[in-house]
C-alpha positions as a printed NumPy array, in Angstrom:
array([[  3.257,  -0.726, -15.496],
       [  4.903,   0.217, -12.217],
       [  3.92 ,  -0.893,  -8.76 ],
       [  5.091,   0.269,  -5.444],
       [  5.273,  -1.782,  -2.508],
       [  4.104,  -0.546,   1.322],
       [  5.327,  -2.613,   4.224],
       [  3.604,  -2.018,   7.421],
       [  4.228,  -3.722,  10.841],
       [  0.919,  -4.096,  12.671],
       [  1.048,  -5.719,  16.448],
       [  0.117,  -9.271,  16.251],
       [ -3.389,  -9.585,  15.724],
       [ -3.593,  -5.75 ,  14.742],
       [ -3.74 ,  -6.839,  11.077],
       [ -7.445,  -6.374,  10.711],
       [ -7.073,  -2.682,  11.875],
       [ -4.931,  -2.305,   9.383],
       [ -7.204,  -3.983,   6.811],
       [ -9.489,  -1.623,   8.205],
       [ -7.408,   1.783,   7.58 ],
       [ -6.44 ,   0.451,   4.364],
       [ -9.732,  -0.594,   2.854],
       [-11.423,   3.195,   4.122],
       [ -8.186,   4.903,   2.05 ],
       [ -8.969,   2.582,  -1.006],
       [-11.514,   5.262,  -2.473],
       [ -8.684,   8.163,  -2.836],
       [ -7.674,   7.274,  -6.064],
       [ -4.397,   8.995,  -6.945],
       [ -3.966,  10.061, -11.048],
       [ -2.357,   6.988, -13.053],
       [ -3.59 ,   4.459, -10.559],
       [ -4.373,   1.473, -12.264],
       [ -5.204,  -0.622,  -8.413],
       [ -3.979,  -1.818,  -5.414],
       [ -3.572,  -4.964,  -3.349],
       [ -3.562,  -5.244,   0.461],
       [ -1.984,  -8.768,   1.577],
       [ -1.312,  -9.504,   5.736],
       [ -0.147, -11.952,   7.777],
       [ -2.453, -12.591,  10.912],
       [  0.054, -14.314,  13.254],
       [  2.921, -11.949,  12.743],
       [  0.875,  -8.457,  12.298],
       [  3.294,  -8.027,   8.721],
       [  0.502,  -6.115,   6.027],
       [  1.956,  -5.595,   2.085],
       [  0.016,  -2.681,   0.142],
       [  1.147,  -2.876,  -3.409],
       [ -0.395,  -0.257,  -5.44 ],
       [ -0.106,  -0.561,  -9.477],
       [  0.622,   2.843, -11.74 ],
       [  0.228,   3.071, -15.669],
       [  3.726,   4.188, -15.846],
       [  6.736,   5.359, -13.726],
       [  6.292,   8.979, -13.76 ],
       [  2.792,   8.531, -12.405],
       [  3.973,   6.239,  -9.878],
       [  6.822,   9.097,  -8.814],
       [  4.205,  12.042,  -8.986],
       [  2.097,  10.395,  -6.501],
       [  4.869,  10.274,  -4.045],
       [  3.331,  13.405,  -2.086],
       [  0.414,  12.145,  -1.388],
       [  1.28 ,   8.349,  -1.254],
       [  3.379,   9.398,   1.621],
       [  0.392,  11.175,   3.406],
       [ -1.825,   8.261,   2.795],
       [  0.496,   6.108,   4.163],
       [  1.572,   7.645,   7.207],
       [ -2.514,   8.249,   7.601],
       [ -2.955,   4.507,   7.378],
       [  0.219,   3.682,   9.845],
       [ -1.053,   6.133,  12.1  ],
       [ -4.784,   5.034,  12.14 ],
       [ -4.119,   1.327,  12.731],
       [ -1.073,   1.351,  15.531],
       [  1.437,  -0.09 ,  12.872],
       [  4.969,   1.254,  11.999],
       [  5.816,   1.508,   8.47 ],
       [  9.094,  -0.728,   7.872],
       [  9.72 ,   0.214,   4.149],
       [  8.467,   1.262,   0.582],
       [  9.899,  -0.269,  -2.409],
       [  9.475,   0.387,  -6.026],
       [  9.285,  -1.773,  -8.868],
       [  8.686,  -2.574, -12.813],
       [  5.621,  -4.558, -12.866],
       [  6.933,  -7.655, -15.293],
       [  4.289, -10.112, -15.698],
       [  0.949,  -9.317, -14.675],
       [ -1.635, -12.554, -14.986],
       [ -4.521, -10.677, -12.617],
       [ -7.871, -10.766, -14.351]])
């Protein structure tokens, strides 16, 4: 499993717009997309999307439209996206 990471800087005490944005984006699921988790610090306005692939060449297919999302979400809530980061999922204890 793959998962790429979403950093997003919200102002402070923008975070719930971005929970907001995030959550309404949650029903376009891309192909291979086993999930996603949307983490955020209140105080500093700092919101974490990771989303989870079944493997990496799903993960890099859904660049595209990843990228739209993204700058949709960004856009919608006032926040600046700071970086995207991809990993190999090692050890996944969720559910």
């Amino acid at each position: 499993m793959y998962a790429r990471m979403s950093t997003l800087q919200a102002s402070a005490g923008g975070i719930d717009r971005l929970a907001k944005e995030a959550e309404a984006a949650i029903p376009v699921r891309l192909p291979g997309e086993k999930g996603i988790l949307v983490i955020g610090d209140r105080q500093s306005g700092k919101g974490i999307a990771i989303t989870f692939w079944e493997d990496e060449q799903a993960m890099r297919e859904s660049e595209e439209a990843a990228n739209k999302l993204r700058s949709e979400i960004a856009e919608g809530s006032g926040s600046e996206i700071v970086g995207v980061e991809r990993f190999e999922v090692l050890v996944d204890q969720r559910g």
